[in-house]
C-alpha positions in Angstrom: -1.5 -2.4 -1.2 -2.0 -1.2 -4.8 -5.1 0.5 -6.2 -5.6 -2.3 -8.7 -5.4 -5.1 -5.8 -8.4 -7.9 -6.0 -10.6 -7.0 -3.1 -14.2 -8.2 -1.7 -14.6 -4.6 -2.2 -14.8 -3.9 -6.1 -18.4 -5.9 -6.6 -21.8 -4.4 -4.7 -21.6 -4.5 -0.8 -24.7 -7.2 -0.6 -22.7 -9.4 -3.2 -19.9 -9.3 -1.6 -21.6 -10.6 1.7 -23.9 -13.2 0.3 -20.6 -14.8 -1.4 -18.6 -14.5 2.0 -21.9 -16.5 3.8 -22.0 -19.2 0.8 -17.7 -19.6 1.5 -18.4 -20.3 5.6 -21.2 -22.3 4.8 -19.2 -24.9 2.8 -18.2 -25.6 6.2 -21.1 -27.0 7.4 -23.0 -23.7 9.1 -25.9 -23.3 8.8 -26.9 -19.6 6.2 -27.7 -18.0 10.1 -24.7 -19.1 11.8 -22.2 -18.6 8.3 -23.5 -14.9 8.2 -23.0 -14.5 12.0 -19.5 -15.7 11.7 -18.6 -13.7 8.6 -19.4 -10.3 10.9 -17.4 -11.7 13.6 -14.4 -12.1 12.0 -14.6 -9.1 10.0 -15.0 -7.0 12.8 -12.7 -8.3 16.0 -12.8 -12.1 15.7 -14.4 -12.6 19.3 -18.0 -12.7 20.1 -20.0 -13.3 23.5 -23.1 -15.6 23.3 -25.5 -13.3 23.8 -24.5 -11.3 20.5 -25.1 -14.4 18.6 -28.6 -14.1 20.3 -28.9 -11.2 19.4 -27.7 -11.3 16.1 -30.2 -15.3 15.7 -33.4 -13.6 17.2 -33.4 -16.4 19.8 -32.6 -16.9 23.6 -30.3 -19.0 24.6 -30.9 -22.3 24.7 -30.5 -25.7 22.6 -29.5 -24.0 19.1 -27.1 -21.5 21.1 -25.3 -24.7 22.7 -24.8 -26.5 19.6 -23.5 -23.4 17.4 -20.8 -23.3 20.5 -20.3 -26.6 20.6 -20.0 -26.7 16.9 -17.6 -23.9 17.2 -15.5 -25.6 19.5 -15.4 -29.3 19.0 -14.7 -28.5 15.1 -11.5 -26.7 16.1 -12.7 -23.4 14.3 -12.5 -20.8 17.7 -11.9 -21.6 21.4 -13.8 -20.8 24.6 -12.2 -18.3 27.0 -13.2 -18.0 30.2 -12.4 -14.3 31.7 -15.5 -14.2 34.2 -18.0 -16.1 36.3 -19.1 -19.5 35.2 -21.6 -18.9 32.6 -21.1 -14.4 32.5 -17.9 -14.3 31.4 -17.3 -16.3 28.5 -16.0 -15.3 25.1 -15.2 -17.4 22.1 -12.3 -16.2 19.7 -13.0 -17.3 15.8 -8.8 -19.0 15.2 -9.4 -21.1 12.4 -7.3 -20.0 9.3 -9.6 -21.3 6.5 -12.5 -19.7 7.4 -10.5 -16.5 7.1 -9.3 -17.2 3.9 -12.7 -18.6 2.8 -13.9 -14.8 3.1 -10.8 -13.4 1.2 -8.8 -12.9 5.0 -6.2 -15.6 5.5 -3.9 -13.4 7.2 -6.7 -11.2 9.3 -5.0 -10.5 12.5 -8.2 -11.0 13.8 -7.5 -14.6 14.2 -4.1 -14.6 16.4 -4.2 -14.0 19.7 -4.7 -10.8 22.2 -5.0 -9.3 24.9 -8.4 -9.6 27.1 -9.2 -5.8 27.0 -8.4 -6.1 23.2 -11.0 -8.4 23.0 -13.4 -6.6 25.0 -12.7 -3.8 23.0 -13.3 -6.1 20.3 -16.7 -6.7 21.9 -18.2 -3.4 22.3 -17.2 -2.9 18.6 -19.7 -6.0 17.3 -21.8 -5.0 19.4 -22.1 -1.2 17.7 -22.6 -2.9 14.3 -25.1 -5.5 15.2 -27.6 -2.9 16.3 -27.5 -1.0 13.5 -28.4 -3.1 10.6 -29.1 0.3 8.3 -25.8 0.2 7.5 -23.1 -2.1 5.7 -20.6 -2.3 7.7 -16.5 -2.1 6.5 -14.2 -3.8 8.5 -11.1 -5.0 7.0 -8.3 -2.9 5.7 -9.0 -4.1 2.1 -12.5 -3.9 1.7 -12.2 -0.1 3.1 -9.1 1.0 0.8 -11.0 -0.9 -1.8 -14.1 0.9 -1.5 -13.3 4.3 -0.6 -10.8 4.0 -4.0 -13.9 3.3 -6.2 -15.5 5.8 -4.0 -13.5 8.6 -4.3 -11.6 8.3 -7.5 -10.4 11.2 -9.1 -10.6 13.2 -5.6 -9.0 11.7 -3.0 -5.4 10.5 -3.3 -4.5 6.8 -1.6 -1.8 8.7 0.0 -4.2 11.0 1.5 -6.1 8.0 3.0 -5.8 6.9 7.1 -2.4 5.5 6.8 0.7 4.1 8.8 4.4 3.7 7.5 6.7 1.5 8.5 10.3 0.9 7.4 11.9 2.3 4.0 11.7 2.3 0.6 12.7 -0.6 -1.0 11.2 -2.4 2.2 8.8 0.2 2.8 5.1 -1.3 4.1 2.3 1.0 4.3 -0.8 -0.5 6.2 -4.0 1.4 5.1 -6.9 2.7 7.9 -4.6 1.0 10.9 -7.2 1.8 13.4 -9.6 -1.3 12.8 -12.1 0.6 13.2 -16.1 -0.5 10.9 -17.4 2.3 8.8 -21.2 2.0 7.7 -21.7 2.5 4.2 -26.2 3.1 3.6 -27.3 1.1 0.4 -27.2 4.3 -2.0 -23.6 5.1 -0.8 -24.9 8.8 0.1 -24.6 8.1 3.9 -21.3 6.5 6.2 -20.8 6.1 9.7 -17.4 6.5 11.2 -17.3 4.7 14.8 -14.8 5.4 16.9 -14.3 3.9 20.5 -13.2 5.9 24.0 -10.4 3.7 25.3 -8.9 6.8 27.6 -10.4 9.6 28.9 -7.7 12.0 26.5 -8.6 12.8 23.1 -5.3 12.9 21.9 -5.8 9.8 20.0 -9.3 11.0 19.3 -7.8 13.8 17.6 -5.4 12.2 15.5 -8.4 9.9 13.8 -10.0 13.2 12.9 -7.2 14.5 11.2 -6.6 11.2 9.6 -9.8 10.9 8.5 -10.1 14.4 7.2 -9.7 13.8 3.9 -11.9 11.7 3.2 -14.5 13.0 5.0 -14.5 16.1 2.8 -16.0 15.2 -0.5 -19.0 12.7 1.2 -22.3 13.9 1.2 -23.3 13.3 4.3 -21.1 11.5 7.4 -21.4 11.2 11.1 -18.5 10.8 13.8 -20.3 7.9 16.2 -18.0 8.2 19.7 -19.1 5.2 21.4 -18.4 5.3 24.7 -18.0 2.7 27.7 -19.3 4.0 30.8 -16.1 4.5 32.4 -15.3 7.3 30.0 -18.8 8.9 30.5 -17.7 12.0 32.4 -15.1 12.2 29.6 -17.9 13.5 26.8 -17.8 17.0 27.3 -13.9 16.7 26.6 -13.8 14.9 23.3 -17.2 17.2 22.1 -14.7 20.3 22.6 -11.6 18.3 20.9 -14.2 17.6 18.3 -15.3 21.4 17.9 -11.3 22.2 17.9 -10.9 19.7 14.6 -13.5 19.8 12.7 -15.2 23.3 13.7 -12.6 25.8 13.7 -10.1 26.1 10.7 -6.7 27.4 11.2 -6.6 30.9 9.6 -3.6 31.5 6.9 -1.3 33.5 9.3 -2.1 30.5 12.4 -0.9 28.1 9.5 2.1 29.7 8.4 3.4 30.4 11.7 2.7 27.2 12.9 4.6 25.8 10.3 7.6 27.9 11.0 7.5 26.8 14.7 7.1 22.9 13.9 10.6 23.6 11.5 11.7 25.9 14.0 11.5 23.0 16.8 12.5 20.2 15.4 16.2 22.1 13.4 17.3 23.9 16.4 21.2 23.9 17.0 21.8 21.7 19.8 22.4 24.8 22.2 18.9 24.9 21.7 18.8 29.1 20.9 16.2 30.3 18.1 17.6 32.7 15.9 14.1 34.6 16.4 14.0 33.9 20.5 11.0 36.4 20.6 9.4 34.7 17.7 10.0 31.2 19.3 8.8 32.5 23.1 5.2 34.0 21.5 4.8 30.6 19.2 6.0 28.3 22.0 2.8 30.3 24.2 0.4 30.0 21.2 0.8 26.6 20.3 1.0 24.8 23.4 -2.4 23.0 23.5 -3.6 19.8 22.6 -4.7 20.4 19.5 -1.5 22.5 18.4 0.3 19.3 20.3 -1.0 16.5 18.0 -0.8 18.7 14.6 3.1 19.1 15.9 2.9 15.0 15.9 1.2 14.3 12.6 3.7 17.1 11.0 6.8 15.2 11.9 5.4 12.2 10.4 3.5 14.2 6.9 4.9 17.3 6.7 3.5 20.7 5.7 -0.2 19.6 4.3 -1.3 18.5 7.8 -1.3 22.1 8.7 -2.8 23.0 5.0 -5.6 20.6 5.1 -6.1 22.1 9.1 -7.3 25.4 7.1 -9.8 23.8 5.2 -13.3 25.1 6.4 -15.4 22.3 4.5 -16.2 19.9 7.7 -17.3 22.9 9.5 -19.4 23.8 6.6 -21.0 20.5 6.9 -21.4 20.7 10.4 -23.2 24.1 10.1 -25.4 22.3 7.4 -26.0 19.3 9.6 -24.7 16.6 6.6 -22.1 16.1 8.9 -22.4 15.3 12.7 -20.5 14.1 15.9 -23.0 12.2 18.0 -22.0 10.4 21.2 -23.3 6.9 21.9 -23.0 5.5 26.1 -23.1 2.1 25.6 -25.9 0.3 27.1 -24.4 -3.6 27.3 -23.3 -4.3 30.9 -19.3 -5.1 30.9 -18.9 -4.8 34.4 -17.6 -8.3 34.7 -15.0 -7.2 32.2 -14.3 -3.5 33.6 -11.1 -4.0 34.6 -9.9 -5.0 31.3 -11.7 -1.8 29.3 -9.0 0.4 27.9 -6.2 -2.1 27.9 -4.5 -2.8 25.0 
């Protein structure tokens, strides 16, 4: 992806939704059920009938049936039954051309998955459907897209949440691989960064901090929304303290420069495995052995040196201390229990 690539992104947020609605309606929804489909299948593909519900205003009943049926008999999604008759039903959005009607024909959204994927999925649509202050971003384009016009001039592409696979000529790069829907308020002053507890260890938790970092930096204002299923309740206090660690407490220039010397130092060693500084290595190997000293170890072997120079950077505590930037967490309410087994597998 190119910063000049056509994207839903590059007109007004509204715009770019009320053209996605007109595209699924051509296919005989209704304006409710198009706009209920476009945030489906922008943000997981799979939906339970209650969020449509939810989403309508209505209880279930007559209209429910026939959007489902509709769904269903017109070959756009399929019914999957993962729970008691009538508790446990999910329907998956599969069909192609809708996808491309909104500018996604090749949304991974569509293909199959796993069930805890989908509940996942779930719990995702479920944080965007309650709060309708917010735009919500959920593809990779209309995120890269945005934050480009957003950020121009401050933020690099390469500095974006990014993934890298294979090599130059062949070389992909896949843009903000989490999947994760970032709210964007009306006046662009405001975003909402959700992020979902799938294990009760922050490492990954963490890692979307760091990868996030740089872009979190020049935004007025931002918030960090953990939701988090109530399996991983106990598990707050845990990710609060891995969130003080990241965003709270810069690494001071000597912490930096040493721990770039031990990353080097780790990954060159002869194969005897002796440091030509043993007492050097012994005192770094006991001062960065923790989780957070762990994962910036990880993300240097895959970026290098300015993981650890951005770590030093005391602007997100800054905005913490002014309260323009936040970490809030968010139990979720919704009752999965039929699904629990399935939470946290990928």
């Amino acid at each position: 992806m190119t910063d000049d690539a056509v994207a839903p992104g590059v007109a007004p947020l509204d715009a770019v939704t009320a053209e996605r609605v007109r595209a699924v309606e051509t296919f005989r929804f209704t304006e409710r059920q198009a706009r209920f489909l476009v945030e489906v299948m922008i943000h997981g593909g799979v939906f339970a009938p209650r969020q449509y519900n939810t989403f309508a205003g209505i209880v279930h009943g007559q209209k429910t049936q026939d959007f489902l049926g509709k769904l269903v008999a017109g070959g756009f999604g399929r019914a999957i039954q993962v729970g008691a008759r009538h508790r446990g039903r999910l329907y998956h959005v599969t069909f192609k051309p809708l996808y491309a009607a909104i500018g996604e024909p090749d949304n991974r959204h569509r293909k199959p998955t796993s069930l805890g994927r989908m509940v996942q999925r779930l719990m995702l649509l479920d944080a965007v459907l309650a709060d309708r202050t917010f735009t919500w971003l959920g593809t990779e384009r209309d995120k890269y897209t945005y934050f480009v016009r957003l950020l121009h001039g401050r933020v690099e592409t390469r500095e974006f949440p990014h993934l890298r696979f294979g090599r130059e000529p062949l070389l992909t790069v896949r843009f903000f691989p989490d999947k994760l829907p970032i709210g964007v308020q009306a006046d662009r002053t405001d975003h909402v960064f959700l992020y979902l507890i799938t294990s009760a260890i922050p490492a990954d938790f963490r890692v979307f901090l760091y990868t996030h970092a740089e872009i979190l930096r020049p935004l007025p204002q931002w918030t960090i929304r953990v939701l988090v299923p109530q399996p991983f309740v106990e598990s707050i206090p845990r990710f609060a303290h891995a969130a003080r660690e990241e965003l709270a407490t810069p690494l001071s220039l000597s912490q930096s420069q040493e721990l770039q010397w031990w990353c080097r130092e780790r990954h060159r060693r002869p194969a005897d495995g002796i440091s030509p500084d043993p007492e050097r290595a012994r005192v770094a190997a006991a001062t960065f052995h923790s989780p957070r000293f762990r994962v910036l170890d990880r993300l240097w072997q895959q970026h290098g040196d300015p993981v650890i120079w951005s770590a030093q950077s005391a602007v997100l505590r800054d905005a913490l201390e002014r309260q323009t930037g936040r970490v809030e967490f968010l139990p979720l309410s919704h009752q999965y229990l039929h699904l629990s087994s399935l939470v946290g597998v990928a």
